[in-house]
N, C-alpha and C positions, 0 to 999 in steps of 0.2 A: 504644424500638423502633428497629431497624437500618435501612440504608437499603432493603435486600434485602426486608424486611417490611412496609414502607411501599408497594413496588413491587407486592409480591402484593396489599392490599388495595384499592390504587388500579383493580388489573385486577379485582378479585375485585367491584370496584362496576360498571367498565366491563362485564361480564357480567351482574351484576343490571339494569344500566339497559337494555342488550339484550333481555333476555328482557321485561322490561316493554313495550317497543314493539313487540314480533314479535307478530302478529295472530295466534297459536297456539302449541304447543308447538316448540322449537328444537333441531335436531342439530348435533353436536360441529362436523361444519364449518363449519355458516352462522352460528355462533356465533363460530369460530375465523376466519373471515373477512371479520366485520361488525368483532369487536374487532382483528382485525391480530396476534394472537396464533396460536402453534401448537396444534396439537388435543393433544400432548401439555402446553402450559399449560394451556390450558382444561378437557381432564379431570381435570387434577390441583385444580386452584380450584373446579371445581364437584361435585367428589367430595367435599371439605373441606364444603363449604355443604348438598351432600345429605344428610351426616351431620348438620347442625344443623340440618335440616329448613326451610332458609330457599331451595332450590331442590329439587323432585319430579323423579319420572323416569318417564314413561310406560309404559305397558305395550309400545310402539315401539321403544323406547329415545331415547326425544327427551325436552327438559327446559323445565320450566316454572316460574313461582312458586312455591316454596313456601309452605306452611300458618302457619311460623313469620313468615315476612314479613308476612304479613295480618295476625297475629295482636299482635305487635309494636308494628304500626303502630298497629292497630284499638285497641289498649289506651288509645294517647297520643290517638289521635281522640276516642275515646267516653269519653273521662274529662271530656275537655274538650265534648265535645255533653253528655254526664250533666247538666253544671254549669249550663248552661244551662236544658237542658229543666227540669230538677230544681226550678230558683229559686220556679218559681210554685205547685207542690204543696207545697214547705215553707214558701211563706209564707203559703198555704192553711190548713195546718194548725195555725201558728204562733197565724195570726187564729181560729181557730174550737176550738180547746183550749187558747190561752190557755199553752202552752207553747213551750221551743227546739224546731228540730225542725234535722233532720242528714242528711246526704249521707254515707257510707262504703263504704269499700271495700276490701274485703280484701289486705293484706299476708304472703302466709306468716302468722303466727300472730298477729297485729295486726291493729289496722281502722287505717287512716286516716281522719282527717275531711275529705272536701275540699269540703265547701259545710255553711253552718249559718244559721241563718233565730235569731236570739235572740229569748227571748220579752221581753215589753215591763217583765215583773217584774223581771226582773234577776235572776233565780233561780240564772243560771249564766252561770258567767266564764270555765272554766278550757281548757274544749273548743273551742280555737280552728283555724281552719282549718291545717289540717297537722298536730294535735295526733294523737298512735297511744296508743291503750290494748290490754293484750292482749285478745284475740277470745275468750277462753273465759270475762271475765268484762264482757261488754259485749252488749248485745241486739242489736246489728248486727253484732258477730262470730258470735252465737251463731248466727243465722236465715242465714248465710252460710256458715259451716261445714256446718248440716246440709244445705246442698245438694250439699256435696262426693258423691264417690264414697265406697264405703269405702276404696281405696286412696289416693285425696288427702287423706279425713281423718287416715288412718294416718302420710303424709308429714309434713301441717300442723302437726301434734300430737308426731312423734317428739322424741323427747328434752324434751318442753317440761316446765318444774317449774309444777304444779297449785299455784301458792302463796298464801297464806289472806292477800288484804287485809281482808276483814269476816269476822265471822262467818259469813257467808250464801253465801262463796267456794266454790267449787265446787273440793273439789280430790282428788277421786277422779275416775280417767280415766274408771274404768265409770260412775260415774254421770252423770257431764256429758255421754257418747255417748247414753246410756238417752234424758238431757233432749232430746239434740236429736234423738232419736224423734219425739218428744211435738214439738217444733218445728214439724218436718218435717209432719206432720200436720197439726194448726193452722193452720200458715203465717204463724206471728210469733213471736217469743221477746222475753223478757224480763230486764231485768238489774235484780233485788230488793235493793238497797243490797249490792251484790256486788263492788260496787270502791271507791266511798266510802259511810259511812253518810250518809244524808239526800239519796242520787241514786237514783232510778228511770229507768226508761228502757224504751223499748218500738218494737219495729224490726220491717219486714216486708224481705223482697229483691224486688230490681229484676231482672228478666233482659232480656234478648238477643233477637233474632230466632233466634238459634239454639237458644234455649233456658238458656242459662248465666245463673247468677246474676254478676252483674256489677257489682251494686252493694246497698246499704241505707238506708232510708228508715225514723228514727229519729226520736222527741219522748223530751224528759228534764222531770224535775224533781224535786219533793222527796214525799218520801209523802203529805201534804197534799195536792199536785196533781195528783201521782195515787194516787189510792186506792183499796183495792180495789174500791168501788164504781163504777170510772168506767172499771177497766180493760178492761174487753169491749166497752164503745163506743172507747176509744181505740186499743184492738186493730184495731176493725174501719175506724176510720177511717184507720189509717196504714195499713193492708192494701190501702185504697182508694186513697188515694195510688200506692205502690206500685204496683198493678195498672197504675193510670193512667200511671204514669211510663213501666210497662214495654209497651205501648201504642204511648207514643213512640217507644220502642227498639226498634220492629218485632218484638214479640212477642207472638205470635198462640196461646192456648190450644186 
């Protein structure tokens, strides 16, 4: 980065820390006047920034935060509050099923793991925090996907190869959208030895005060642990979890 580049981002933050302190929306000159800059830098920098939606423009024509700055922000906040609040419903769950239970969160077409509660069998090693499997064959991508739009599933998903780790892979595009129908309904999805044989797994999503799914609250282990007979209480308890997390996260049905 030239010197010339360095100078525009240095003012392009001088601008942003501006409008964060102005008790309302800011016009080109009290902006150009607070930073000491001309009103033709300053609409040149914050034209740049209203295209990346990280500064709005009133209906005035005066300027404010934008949507992307919260959003940005709010992601590295509430990953980091998720981890926290999260710790005692999945070790809730840990203790009362006898399983791991997991914290994720969507990646473009991956989950992250970034919190995990091990259960006390040692049933599982390999899902360790910061570990990403893909979302289409994992119960916490799955119940995360279906809450996309259909044009963010359509993004999510473009170009991705549906590839067959078990038998039980999902790798037809229509029929994995069909399944997370049936997700979206329920309000928990399931991974049936879908990415290793002898891993189960069963995840409900976290949302927001706004509504957005924002994260998944996950128990795994081995068909033994869970089996069909235990799946509809385990369902309903990670749904509970879940619920309760998202609770935390100021979001109000």
């Amino acid at each position: 980065m030239g010197e010339g580049s360095v100078q525009v981002l240095d003012r392009a933050f001088d601008i942003l820390e501006e409008l964060a302190r102005a008790q309302g929306p800011a016009g080109l000159s009290e902006l150009a006047q607070a930073t000491g800059m001309s009103k033709t830098t300053v609409f040149r920098i914050v034209g740049t920034m209203l295209k990346r939606g990280y500064v709005e423009k009133t209906l005035e024509g005066r300027y404010t935060i934008g949507p992307k700055m919260f959003h940005t922000l709010g992601y590295h906040i509430n990953s980091l509050e998720l981890q926290t609040e999260a710790k005692p419903y999945l070790t809730a769950l840990k203790r009362s099923l006898g399983l791991t239970a997991h914290l994720g969160i969507l990646d473009g077409a991956y989950v992250s793991y970034i919190e995990k509660e091990a259960s006390d069998w040692g049933e599982e090693a390999y899902t360790q925090v910061g570990y990403r499997s893909p979302a289409y064959c994992s119960s916490m991508g799955k119940c995360l996907l279906a809450c996309l739009s259909r044009a963010e599933l359509e993004e999510a998903l473009y170009g991705f190869e549906f590839k067959a780790h078990t038998p039980n892979t999902f790798t037809r595009k229509d029929e994995f959208v069909k399944y997370l129908h049936q997700v979206r309904a329920q309000g928990w999805a399931m991974d049936d030895e879908e990415y290793e044989i002898g891993h189960r797994c069963v995840a409900a999503p976290v949302f927001n005060y706004r509504g957005d799914a924002i994260a998944a609250v996950g128990v795994s282990g081995t068909p033994d642990s869970i089996p069909d007979d235990r799946i509809d209480d385990i369902s309903q308890q990670v749904k509970l979890a879940a619920s309760r997390l998202s609770e935390r996260m100021g979001y109000v049905e």
